[in-house]
C-alpha positions in Angstrom: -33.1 59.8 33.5 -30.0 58.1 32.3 -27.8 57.6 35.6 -24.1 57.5 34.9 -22.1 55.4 37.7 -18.1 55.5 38.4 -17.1 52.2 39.6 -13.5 53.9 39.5 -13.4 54.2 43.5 -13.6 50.5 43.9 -10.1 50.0 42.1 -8.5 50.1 45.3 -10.0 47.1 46.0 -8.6 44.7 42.9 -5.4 43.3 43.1 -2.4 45.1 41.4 0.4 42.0 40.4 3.6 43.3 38.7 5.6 40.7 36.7 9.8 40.3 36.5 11.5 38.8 33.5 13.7 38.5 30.9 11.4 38.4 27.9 8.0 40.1 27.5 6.7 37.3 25.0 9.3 35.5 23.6 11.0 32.1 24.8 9.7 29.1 27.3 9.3 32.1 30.1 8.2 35.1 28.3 5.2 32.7 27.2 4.2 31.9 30.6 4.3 35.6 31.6 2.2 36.9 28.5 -0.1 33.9 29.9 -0.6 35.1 33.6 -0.8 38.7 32.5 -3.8 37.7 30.0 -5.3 35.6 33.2 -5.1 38.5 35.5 -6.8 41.1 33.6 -9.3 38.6 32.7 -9.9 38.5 36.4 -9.8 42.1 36.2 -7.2 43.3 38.5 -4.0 45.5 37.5 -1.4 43.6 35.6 2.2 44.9 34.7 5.3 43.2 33.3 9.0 44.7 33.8 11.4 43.1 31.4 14.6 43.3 29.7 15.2 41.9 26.4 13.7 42.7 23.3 12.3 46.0 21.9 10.8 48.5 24.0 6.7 48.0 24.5 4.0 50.7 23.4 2.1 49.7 26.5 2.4 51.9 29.5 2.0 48.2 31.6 5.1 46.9 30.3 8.0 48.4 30.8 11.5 47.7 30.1 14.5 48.2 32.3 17.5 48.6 30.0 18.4 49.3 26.3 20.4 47.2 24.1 23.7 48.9 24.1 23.6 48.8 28.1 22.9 45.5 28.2 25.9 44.4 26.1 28.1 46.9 27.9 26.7 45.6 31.3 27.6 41.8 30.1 30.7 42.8 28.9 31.7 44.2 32.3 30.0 40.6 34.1 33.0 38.6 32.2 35.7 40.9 33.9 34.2 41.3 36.8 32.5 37.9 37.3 29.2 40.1 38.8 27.0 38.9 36.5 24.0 39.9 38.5 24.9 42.7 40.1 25.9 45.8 38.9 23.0 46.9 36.3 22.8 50.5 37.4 20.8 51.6 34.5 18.2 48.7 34.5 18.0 48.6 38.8 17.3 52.3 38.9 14.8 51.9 35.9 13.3 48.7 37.6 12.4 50.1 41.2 11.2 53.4 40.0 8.6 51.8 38.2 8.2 50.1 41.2 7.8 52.8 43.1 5.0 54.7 40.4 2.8 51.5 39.9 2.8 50.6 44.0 2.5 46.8 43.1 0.5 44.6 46.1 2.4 41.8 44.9 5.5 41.2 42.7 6.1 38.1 41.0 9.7 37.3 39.9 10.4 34.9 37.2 14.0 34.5 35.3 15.4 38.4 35.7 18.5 37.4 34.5 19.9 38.9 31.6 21.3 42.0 33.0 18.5 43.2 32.8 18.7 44.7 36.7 20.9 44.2 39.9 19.1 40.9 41.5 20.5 42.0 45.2 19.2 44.9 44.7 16.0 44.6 44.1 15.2 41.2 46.3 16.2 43.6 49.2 14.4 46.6 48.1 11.1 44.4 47.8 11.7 43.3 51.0 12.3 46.3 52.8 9.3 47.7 51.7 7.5 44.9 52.6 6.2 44.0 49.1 4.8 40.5 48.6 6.8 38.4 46.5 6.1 35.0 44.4 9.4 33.2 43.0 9.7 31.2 39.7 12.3 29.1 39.8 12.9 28.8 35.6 16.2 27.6 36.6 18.9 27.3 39.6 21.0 31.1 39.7 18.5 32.1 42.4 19.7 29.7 44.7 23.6 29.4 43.7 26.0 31.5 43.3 25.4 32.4 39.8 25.5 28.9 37.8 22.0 28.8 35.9 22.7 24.8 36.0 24.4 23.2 39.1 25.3 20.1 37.3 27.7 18.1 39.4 28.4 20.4 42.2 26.3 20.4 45.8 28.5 23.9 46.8 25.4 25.8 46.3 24.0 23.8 49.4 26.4 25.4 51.9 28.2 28.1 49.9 29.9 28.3 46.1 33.7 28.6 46.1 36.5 27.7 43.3 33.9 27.3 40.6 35.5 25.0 37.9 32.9 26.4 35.5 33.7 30.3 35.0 35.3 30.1 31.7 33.0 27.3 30.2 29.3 27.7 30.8 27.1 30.9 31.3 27.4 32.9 32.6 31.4 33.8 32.3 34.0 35.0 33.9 37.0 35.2 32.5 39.3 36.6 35.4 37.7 36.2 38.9 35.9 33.9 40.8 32.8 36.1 42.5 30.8 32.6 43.4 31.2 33.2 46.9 30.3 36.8 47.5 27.4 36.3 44.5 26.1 32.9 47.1 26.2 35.5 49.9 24.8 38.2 48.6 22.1 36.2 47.8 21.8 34.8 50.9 21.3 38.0 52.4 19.2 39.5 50.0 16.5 36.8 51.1 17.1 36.9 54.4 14.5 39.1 56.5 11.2 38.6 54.0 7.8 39.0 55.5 6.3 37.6 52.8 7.8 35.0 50.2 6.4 32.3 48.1 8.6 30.2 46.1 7.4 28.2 43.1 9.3 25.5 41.0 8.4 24.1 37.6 8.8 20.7 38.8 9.1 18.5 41.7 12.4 17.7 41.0 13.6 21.4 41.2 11.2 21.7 44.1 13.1 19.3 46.1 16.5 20.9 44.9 14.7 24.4 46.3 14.1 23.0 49.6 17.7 21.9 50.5 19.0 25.4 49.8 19.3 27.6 52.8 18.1 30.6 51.1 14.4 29.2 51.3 14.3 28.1 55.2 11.2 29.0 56.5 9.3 30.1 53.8 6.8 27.8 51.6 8.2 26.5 48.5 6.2 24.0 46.2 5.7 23.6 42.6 3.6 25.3 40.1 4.2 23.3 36.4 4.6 25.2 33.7 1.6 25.7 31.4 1.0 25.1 27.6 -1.3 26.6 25.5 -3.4 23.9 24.3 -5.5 25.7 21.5 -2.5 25.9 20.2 0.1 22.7 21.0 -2.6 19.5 20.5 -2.6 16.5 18.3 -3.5 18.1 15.0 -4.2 14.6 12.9 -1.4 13.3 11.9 -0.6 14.2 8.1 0.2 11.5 5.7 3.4 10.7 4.0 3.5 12.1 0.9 2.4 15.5 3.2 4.4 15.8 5.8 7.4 14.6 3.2 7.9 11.7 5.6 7.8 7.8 4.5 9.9 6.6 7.6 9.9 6.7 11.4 10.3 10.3 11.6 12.1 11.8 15.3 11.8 15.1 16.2 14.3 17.2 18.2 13.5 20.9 19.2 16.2 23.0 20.7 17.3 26.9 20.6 20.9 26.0 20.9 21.9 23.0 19.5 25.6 23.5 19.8 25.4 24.4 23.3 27.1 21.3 25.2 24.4 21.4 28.0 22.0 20.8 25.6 23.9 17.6 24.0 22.7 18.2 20.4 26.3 16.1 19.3 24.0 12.9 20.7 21.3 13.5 17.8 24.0 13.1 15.6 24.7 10.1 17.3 21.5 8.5 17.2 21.4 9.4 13.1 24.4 7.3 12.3 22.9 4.6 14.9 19.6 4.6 13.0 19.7 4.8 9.5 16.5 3.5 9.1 14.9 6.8 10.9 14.4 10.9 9.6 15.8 12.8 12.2 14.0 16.7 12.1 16.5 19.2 14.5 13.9 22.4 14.8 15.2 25.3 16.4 18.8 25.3 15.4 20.3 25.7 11.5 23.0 23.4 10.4 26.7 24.4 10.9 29.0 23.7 7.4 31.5 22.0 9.5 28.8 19.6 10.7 29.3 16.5 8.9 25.6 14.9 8.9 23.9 11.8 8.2 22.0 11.8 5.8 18.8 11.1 7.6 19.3 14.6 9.8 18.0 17.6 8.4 17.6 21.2 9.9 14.7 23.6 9.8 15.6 26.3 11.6 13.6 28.5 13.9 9.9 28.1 13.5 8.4 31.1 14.5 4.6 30.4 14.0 3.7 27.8 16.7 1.1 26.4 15.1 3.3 25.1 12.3 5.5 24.0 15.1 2.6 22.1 16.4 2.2 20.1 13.1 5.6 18.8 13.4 5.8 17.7 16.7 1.9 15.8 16.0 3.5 14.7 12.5 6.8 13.0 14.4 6.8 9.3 16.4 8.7 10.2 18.6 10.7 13.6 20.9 14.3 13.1 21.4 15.5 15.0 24.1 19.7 14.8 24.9 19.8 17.3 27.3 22.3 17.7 30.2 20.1 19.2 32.3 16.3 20.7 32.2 14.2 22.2 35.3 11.3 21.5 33.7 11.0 21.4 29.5 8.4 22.9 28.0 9.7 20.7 24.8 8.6 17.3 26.8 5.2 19.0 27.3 4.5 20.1 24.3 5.3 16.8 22.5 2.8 15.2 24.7 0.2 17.9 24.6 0.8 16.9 20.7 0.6 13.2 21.5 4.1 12.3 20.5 6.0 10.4 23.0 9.3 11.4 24.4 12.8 9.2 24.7 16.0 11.2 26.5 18.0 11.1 28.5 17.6 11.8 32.7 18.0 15.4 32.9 16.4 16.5 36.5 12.7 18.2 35.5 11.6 16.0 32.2 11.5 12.7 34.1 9.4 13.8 36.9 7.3 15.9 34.8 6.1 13.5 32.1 3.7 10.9 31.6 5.5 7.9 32.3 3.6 5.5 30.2 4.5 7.4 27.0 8.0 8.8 28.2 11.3 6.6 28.2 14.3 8.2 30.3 17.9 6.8 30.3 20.9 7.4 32.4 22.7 10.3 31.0 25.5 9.8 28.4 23.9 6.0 27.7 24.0 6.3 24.3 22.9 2.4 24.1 20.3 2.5 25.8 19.3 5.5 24.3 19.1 4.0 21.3 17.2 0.5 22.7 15.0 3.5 23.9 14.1 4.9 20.6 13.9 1.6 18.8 10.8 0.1 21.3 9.2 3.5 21.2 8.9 3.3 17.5 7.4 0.4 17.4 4.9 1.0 20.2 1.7 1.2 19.1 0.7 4.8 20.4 -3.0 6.6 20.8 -2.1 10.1 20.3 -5.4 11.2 21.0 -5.2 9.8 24.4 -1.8 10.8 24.7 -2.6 14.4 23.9 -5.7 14.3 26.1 -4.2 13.4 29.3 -1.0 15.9 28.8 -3.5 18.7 28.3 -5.0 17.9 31.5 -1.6 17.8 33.4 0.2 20.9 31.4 -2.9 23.1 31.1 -2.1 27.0 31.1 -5.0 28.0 32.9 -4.2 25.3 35.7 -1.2 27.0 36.2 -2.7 30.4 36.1 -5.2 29.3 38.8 -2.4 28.0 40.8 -0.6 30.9 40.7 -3.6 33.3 41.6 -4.1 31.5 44.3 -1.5 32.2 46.0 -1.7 36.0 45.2 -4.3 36.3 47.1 -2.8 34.2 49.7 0.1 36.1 49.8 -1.7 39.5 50.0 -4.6 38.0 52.0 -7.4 39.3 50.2 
């Protein structure tokens, strides 16, 4: 006799973990989520990701908050109000009724920015339910008063005021100053959690975490990002005539290259400095006004990432001319690719890279940037090795591990 058995009973037993962010799979952080998702239903427990940008998923586990047209009327309404992260009536109500139907044990927030959902809102109703929560720290507006980079202000220590930045960097305001009451809401929205992890994708942003006094009391440490390495390893490096290369050829990978935080005017730069060098800007397509070297050239977005894989294993070296990173997922990807990396000192590349195949100056040296580039060039490099030992460092399922880890920490199973 053929015995049928339902396991179904022991569900209540697994772990159900519902993801916040942004992107669903798209971008530095929607990567990583896609990645954790896969590893917890490989573990099989319950996975579920809320988002907020893109189009709207077929999967009953993913859900998003808030259509297109609200979210441009919602940041339309941030730049008059200066609330960028509050507000969201559309996407918070969305947001904690699937809350409510799924009955998450845990809820892990990444970058839920985006207006995407009211941030205040839902730390506190997470908290007054008692939910356990994980934090990602992608960047710094969880621990500010709204500034996704605090670059050359400590106000976020002991409370934001005057903000000399509402008009010039994301996200803007264009009438009033909300720093203060953002920094306090946030404060209070924290304050009062039975149970909160918080996670940073580098030491340096760890240590930034730790002075705020959002975080007193409860454990914060740092989980690195994670790279897929079937994908972003040294591929063999194509030959000249190939890869349309017969010079030193640098690489420089960026979404936004016009964005000033991202310094993409010090490529440029570094062209007219070094003739005798290709420069490749992926990521970003050339502006008419531009006027260019000739040894720059644009590609555009790559979309499939093994292509983008080639490149970076194809290029000597990663220039990176950022203001400031948390982490980079460019510098690890380079390496996983076994290209070395030259930039500048932007917070989460230096303390995250191998330091025997990384060169970091002090920000805005654009002479010793250049010294930089020229003695990487001529260094004579393993990429192998190089790609080797960044896999072990940057490895995806090292950083799933880590993370389920403390799920089960948090819940106590």
């Amino acid at each position: 006799m053929l015995w049928i058995i339902d396991f179904s009973f022991y569900k209540g037993t697994f772990m159900k973990i519902l993801q916040m962010n942004c992107w669903l799979n798209a971008g530095s952080t929607g990567k990583i989520v896609h990645a954790i998702d896969d590893y917890i239903k490989s573990r099989g427990d319950d996975s579920y990701v809320v988002y907020g940008l893109g189009d709207k998923s077929s999967n009953p586990n993913e859900f998003r908050t808030t259509p297109k047209l609200v979210r441009k009327a919602q940041s339309f309404r941030s730049r008059i109000t200066g609330y960028p992260y509050g507000g969201c009536i559309w996407g918070t109500s969305a947001a904690v009724g699937f809350l409510k139907k799924t009955k998450p044990d845990l809820v892990h927030i990444h970058c839920i920015n985006g207006y995407m959902v009211n941030i205040y809102k839902v730390l506190s109703f997470l908290k007054e339910n008692k939910i356990p929560t994980v934090i990602t720290n992608h960047a710094e507006f969880m621990y500010t008063g709204g500034c996704t980079h605090a670059v050359e202000c400590e106000k976020w220590k002991t409370g934001c005021f005057s903000c000399k930045k509402l008009c010039a960097e994301h996200p803007i305001s264009y009438f009033f100053d909300q720093t203060n009451r953002e920094w306090n809401l946030m404060k209070e929205a924290y304050f009062g959690f039975e149970k909160l992890y918080v996670c940073n994708v580098s030491d340096w942003l760890t240590e930034r975490a730790r002075q705020s006094l959002f975080y007193k009391g409860y454990p914060v440490e740092t989980v690195y990002n994670g790279v897929d390495t079937e994908i972003f390893h040294y591929t063999g490096k194509k030959s000249c005539e190939q890869a349309g290369v017969k010079r030193p050829l640098i690489i420089h990978v960026t979404p936004n290259f016009y964005d000033k935080i991202k310094g993409g005017h010090y490529v440029i730069e570094m062209g007219r400095r070094c003739p005798e060098m290709d420069f490749l800007v992926i990521g970003s397509k050339a502006r008419s006004e531009l006027k260019l070297p000739p040894n720059i050239r644009f590609m555009g977005q790559v979309s499939d990432q093994s292509v983008l894989a080639q490149m970076y294993s194809n290029a000597d070296v990663c220039l990176l001319t950022s203001m400031r990173e948390t982490f980079s997922m460019v510098t690890a990807e380079s390496l996983c690719c076994g290209t070395p990396v030259v930039g500048f000192e932007a917070g989460g590349p230096e303390s995250i890279a191998l330091k025997e195949y990384s060169i970091f100056v002090d920000q805005g040296n654009v002479d010793a940037m250049e010294n930089a580039l020229r003695t990487m060039v001529k260094r004579k490099t393993d990429k192998e090795r190089i790609s080797n030992e960044a896999a072990c460092r940057y490895s995806k399922d090292e950083m799933c591990q880590q993370y389920y880890k403390i799920y089960k920490k948090l819940i106590g199973t």
